[in-house]
C-alpha positions as protocol buffer text, in pm:
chain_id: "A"
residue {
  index: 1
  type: UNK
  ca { x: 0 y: 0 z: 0 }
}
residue {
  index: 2
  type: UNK
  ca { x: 248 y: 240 z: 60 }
}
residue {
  index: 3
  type: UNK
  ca { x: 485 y: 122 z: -239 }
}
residue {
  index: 4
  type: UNK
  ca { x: 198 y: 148 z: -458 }
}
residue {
  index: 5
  type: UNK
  ca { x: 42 y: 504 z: -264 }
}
residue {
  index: 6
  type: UNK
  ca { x: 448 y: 626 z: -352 }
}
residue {
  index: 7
  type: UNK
  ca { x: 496 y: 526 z: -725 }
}
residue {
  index: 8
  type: UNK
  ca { x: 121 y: 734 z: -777 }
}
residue {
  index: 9
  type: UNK
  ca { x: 239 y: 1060 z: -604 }
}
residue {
  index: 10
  type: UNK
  ca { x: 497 y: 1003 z: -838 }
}
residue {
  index: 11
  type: UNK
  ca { x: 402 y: 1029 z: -1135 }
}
residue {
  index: 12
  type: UNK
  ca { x: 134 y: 1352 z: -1045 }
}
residue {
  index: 13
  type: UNK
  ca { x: 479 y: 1574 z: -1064 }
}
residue {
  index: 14
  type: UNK
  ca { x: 578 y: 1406 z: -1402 }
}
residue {
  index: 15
  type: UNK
  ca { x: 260 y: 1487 z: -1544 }
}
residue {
  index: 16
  type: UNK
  ca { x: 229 y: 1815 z: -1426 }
}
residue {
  index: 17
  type: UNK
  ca { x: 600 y: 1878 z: -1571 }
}
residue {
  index: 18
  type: UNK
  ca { x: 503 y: 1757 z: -1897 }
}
residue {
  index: 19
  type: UNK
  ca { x: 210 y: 1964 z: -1931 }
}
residue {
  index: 20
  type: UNK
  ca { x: 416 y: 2254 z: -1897 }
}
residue {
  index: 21
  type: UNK
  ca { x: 678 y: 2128 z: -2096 }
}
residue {
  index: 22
  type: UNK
  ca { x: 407 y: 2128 z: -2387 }
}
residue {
  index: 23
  type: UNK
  ca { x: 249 y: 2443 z: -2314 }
}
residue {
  index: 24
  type: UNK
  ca { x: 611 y: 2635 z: -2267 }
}
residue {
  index: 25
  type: UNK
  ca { x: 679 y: 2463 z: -2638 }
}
residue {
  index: 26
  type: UNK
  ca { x: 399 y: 2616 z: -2792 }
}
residue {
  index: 27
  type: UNK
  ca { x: 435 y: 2964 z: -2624 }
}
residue {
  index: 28
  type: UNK
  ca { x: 773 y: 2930 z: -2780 }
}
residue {
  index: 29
  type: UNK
  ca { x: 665 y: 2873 z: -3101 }
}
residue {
  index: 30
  type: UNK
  ca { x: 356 y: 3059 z: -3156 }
}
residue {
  index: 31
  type: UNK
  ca { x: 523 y: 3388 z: -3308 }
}
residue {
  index: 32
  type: UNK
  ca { x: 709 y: 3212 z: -3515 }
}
residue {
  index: 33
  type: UNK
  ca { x: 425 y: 3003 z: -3728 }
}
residue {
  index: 34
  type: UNK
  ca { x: 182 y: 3339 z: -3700 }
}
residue {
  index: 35
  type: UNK
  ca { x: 509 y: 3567 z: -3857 }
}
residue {
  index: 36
  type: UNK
  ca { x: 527 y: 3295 z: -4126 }
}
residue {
  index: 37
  type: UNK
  ca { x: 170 y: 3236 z: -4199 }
}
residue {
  index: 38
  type: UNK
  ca { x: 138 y: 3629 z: -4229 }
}
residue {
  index: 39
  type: UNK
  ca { x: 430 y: 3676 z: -4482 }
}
residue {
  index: 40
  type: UNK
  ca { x: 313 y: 3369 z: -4677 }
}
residue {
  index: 41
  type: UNK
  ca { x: -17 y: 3541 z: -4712 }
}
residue {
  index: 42
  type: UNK
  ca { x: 120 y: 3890 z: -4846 }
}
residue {
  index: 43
  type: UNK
  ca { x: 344 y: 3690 z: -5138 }
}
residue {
  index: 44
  type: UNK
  ca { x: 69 y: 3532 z: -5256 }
}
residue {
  index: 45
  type: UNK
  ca { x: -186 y: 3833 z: -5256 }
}
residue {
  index: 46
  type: UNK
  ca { x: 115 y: 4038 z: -5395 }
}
residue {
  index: 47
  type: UNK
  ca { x: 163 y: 3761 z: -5645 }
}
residue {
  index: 48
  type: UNK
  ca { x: -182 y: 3734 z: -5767 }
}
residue {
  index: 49
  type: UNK
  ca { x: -213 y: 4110 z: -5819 }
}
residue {
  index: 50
  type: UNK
  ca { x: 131 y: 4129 z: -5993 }
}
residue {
  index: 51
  type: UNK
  ca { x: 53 y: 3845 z: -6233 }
}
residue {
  index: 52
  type: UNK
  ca { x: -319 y: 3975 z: -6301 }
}
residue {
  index: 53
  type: UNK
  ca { x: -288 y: 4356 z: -6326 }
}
residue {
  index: 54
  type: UNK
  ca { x: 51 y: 4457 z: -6312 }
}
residue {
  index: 55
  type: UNK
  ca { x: 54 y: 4615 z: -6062 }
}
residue {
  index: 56
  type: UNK
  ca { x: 15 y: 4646 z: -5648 }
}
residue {
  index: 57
  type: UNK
  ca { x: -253 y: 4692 z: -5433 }
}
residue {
  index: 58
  type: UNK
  ca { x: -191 y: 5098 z: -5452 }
}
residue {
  index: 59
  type: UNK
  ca { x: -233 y: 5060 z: -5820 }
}
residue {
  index: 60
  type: UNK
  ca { x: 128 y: 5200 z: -5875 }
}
residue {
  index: 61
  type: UNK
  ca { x: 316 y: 4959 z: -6105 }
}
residue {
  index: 62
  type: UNK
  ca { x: 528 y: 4739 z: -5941 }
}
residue {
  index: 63
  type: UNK
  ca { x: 916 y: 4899 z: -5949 }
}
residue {
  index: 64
  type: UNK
  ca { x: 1058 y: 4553 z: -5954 }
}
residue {
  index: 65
  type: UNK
  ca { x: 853 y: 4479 z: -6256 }
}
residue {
  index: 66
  type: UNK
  ca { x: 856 y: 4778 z: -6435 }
}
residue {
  index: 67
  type: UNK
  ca { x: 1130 y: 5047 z: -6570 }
}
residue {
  index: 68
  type: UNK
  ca { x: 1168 y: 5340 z: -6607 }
}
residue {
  index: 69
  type: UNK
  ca { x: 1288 y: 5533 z: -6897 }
}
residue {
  index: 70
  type: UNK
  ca { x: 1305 y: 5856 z: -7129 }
}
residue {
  index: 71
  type: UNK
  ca { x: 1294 y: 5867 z: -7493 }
}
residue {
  index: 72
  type: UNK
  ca { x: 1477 y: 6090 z: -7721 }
}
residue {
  index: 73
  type: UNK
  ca { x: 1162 y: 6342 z: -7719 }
}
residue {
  index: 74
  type: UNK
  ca { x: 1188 y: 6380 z: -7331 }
}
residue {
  index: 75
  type: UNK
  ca { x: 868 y: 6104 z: -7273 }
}
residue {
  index: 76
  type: UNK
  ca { x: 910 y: 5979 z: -6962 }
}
residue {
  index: 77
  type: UNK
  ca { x: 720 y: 5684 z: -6881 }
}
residue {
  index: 78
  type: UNK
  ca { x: 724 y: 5360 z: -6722 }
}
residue {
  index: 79
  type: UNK
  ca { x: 656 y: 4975 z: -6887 }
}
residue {
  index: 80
  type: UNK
  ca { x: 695 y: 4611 z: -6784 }
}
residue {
  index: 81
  type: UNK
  ca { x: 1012 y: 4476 z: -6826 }
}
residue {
  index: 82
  type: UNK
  ca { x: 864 y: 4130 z: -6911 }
}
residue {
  index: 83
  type: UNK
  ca { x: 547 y: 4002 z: -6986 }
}
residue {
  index: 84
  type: UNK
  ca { x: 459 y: 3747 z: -6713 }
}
residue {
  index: 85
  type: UNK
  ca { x: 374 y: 3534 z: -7040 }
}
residue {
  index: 86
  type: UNK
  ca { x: 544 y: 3161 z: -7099 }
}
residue {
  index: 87
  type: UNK
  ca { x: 404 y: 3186 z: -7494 }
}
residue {
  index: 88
  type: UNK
  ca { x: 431 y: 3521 z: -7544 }
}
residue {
  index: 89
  type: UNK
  ca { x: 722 y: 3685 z: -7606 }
}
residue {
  index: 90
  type: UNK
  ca { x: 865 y: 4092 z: -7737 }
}
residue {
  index: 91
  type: UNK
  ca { x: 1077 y: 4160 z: -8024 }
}
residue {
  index: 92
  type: UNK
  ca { x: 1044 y: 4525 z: -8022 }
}
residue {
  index: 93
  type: UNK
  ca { x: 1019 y: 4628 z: -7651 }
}
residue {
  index: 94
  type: UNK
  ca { x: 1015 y: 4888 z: -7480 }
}
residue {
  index: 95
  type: UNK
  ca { x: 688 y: 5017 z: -7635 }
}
residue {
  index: 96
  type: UNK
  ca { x: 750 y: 5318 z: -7831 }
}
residue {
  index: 97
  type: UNK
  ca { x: 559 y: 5624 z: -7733 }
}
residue {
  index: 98
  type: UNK
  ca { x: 519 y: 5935 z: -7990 }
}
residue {
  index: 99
  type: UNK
  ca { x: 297 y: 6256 z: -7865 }
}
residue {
  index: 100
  type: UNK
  ca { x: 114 y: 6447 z: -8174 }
}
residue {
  index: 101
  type: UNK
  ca { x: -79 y: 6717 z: -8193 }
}
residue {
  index: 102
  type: UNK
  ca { x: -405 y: 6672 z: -8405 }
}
residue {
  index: 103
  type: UNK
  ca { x: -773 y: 6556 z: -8341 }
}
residue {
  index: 104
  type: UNK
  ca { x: -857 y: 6167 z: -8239 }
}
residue {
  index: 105
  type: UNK
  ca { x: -1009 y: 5963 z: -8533 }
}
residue {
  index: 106
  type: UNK
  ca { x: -988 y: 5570 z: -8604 }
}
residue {
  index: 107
  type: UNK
  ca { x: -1125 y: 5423 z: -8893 }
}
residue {
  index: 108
  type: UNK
  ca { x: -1212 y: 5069 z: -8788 }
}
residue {
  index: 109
  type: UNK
  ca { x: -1158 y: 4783 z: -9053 }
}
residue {
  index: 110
  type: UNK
  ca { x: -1517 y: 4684 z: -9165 }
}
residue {
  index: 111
  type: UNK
  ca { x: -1524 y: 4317 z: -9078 }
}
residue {
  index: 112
  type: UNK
  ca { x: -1649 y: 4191 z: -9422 }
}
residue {
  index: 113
  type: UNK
  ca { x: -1282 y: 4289 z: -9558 }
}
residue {
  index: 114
  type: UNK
  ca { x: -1098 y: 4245 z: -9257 }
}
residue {
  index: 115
  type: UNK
  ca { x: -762 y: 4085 z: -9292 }
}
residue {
  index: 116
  type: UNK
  ca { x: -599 y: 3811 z: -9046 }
}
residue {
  index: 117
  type: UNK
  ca { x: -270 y: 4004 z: -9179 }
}
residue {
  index: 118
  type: UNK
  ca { x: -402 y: 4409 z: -9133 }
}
residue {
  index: 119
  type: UNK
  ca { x: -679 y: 4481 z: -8936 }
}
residue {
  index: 120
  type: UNK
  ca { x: -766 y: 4811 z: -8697 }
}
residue {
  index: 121
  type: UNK
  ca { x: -1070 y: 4818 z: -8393 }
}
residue {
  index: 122
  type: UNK
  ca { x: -1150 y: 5086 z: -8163 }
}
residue {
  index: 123
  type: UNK
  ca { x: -1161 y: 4969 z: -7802 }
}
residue {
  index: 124
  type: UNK
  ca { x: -1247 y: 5089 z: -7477 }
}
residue {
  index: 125
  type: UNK
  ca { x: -1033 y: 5077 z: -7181 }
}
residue {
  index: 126
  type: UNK
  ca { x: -1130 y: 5211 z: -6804 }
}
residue {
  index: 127
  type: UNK
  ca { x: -1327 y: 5469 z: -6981 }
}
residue {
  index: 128
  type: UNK
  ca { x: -1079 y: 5566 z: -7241 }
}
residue {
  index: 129
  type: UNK
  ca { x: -1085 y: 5497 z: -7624 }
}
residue {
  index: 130
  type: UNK
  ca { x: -823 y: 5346 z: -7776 }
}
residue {
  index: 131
  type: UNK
  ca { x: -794 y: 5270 z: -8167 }
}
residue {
  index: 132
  type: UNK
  ca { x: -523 y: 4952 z: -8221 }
}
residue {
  index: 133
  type: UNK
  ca { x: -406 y: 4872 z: -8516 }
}
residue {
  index: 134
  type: UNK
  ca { x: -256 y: 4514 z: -8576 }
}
residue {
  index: 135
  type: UNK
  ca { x: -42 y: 4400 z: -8835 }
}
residue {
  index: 136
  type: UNK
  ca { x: 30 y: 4016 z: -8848 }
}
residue {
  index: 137
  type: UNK
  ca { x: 332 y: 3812 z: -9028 }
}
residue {
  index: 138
  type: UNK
  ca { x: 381 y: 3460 z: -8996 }
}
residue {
  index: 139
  type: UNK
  ca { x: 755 y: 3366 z: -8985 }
}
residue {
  index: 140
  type: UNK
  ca { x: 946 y: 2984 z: -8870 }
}
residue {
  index: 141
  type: UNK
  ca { x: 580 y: 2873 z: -8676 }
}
residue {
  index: 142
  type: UNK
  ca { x: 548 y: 3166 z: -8519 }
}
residue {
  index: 143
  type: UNK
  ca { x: 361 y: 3492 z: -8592 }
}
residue {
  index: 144
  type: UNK
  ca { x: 502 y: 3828 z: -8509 }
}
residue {
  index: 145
  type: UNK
  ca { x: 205 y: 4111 z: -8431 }
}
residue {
  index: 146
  type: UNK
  ca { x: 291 y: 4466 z: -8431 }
}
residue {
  index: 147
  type: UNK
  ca { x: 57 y: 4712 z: -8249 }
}
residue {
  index: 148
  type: UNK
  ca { x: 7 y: 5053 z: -8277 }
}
residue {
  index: 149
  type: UNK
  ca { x: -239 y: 5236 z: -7980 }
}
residue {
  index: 150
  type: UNK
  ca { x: -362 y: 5572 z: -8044 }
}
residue {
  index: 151
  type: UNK
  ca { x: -589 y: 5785 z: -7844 }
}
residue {
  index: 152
  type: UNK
  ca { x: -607 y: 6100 z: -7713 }
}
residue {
  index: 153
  type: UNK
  ca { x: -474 y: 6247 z: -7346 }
}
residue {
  index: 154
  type: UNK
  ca { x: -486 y: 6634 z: -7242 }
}
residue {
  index: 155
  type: UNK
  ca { x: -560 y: 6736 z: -7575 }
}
residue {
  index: 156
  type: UNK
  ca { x: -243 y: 6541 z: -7719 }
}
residue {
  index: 157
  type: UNK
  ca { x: -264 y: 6293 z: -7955 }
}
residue {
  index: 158
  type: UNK
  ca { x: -47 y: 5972 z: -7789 }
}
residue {
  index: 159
  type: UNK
  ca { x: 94 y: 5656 z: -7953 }
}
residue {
  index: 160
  type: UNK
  ca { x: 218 y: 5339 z: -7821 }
}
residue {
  index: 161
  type: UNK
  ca { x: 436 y: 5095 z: -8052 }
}
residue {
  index: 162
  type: UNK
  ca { x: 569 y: 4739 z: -8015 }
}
residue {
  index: 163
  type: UNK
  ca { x: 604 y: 4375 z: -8155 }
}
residue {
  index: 164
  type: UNK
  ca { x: 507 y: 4072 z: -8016 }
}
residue {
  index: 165
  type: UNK
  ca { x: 560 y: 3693 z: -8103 }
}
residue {
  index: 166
  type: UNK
  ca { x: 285 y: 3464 z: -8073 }
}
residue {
  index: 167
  type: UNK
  ca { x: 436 y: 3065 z: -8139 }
}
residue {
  index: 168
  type: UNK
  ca { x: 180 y: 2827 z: -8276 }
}
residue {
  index: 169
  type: UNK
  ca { x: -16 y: 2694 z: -8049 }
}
residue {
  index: 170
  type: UNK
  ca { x: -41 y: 2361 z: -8278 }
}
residue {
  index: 171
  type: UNK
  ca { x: 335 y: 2301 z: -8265 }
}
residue {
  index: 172
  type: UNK
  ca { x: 320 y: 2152 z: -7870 }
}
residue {
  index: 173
  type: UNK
  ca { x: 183 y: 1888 z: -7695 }
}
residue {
  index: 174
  type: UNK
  ca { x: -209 y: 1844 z: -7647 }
}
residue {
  index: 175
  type: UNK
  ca { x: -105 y: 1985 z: -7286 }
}
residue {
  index: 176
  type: UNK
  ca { x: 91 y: 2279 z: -7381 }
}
residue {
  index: 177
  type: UNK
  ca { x: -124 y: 2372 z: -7667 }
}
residue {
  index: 178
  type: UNK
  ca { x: -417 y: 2437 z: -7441 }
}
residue {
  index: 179
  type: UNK
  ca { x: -186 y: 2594 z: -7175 }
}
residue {
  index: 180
  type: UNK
  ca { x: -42 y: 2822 z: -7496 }
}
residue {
  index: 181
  type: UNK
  ca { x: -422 y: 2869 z: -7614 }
}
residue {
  index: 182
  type: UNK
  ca { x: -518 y: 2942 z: -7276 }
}
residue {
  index: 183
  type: UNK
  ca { x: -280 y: 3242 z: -7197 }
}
residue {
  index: 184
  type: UNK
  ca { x: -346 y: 3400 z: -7550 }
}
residue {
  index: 185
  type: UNK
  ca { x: -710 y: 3438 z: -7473 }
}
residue {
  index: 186
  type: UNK
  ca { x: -656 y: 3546 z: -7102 }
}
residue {
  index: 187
  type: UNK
  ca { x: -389 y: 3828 z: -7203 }
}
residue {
  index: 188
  type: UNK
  ca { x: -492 y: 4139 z: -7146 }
}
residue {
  index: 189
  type: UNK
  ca { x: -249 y: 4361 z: -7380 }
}
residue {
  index: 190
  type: UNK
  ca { x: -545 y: 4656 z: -7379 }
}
residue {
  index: 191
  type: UNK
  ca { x: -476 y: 4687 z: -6948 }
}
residue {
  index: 192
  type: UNK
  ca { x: -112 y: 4703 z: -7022 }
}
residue {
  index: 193
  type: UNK
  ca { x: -79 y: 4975 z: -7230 }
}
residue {
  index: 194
  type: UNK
  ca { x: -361 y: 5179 z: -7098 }
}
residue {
  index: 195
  type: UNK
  ca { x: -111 y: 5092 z: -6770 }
}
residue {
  index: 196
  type: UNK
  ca { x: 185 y: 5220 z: -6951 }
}
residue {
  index: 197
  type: UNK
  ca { x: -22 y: 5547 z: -7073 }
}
residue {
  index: 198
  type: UNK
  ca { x: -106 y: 5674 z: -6774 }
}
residue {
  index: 199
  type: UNK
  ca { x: 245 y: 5678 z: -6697 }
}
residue {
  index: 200
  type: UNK
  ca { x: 361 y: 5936 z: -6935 }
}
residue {
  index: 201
  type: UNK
  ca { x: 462 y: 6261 z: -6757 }
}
C-alpha cells in the first residue's frame, strides 16, 4: 500500500512537468508560425495582383517589374520589363511612345474585308478609347504582331508601338497547346498599355 500510494504521487509531478513542458513549447513557437503564416499570405496576394494587373494593391506599377525610362523626345514613362507570359514573347520592346498634336479619329476595318494580316478596332479601356491597329506576319511557326495604340490624353494625340511573337499553339503537346491557347485568350495587352499610358509625364 504504501509502495503502490508512492509510485502514484509520483508520477502527479511528471505529469504536471510535462504539461508545462508542452504548453512552454507552444508559447515558444507561436510567433514564429503566425510571422510565417502572415508573410506567406502577403506573397501570394502580392503575387496574384502582380501576375493579373501589373501592378500592387496601390495601383502603382510594381518597381521591380517595371522600368523606367526617357525617350529621345523627353517622354518619360514607365513599362513592364517582361510580360509574365510563358508563350508570349517581345521583339520590339520597350513600347514606343510618340505625342502628336491633331484631333482623335480611327477608322475601324469593316469586318467583311478584314484581314488576319491588317486589321484596326477601336476599343475601350477604363473609360478611355483606344484605336489599335494590328499588323500580323507569320515567320518559322510563329507569328510576329505589331501594335500601334492611339488615343487621345490632355488634348495630345499619344501613340504606343511594339512587336510581339505569338508561337503556334499547334506546334506543342495536347497539354501545352491548351496551356499556350489558354494564356493568349486570357492576355490582357489593352490593361497594359492603358497601364503604360497613364504613366507618361
Amino acid at each position: 500500500m504504501i509502495l503502490e500510494h508512492y509510485s502514484k504521487n509520483k508520477k502527479i509531478p511528471l505529469i504536471v512537468f510535462f504539461v508545462f513542458l508542452v504548453v512552454g513549447i507552444l508559447i515558444l513557437l507561436y510567433p514564429y508560425f503566425s510571422s510565417s503564416n502572415m508573410a506567406n499570405t502577403t506573397i501570394n496576394n502580392d503575387s496574384v495582383n502582380i501576375n493579373n494587373d501589373f501592378v500592387n494593391i496601390n495601383n502603382n506599377p510594381v518597381d521591380n517589374l517595371w522600368a523606367t525610362t526617357t525617350n529621345n523626345d523627353g517622354i518619360k514613362y514607365q513599362y513592364p520589363k517582361e510580360l509574365l507570359a510563358k508563350y508570349i514573347s517581345v521583339v520590339e520592346w520597350p513600347p514606343v511612345i510618340k505625342i502628336e498634336t491633331g484631333t482623335y479619329s480611327c477608322e475601324t476595318t469593316p469586318p467583311e474585308v478584314s484581314s488576319a494580316s491588317d486589321a484596326t478596332t477601336q476599343v475601350l479601356v477604363n473609360d478611355r478609347t483606344y484605336c489599335v491597329n494590328v499588323r500580323r506576319e507569320g515567320a518559322a511557326g510563329s507569328v510576329f504582331s505589331s501594335y500601334t495604340y492611339t488615343t487621345n490624353k490632355n488634348n495630345q494625340l499619344i501613340n504606343v508601338s511594339f512587336t510581339l511573337r505569338y508561337p503556334n499553339c499547334d506546334n506543342y503537346d495536347e497539354e501545352q497547346s491548351k496551356a499556350c491557347a489558354s494564356e493568349r485568350e486570357s492576355f490582357d495587352i489593352d490593361s497594359m498599355v492603358d497601364k503604360i499610358i497613364q504613366t507618361i509625364k
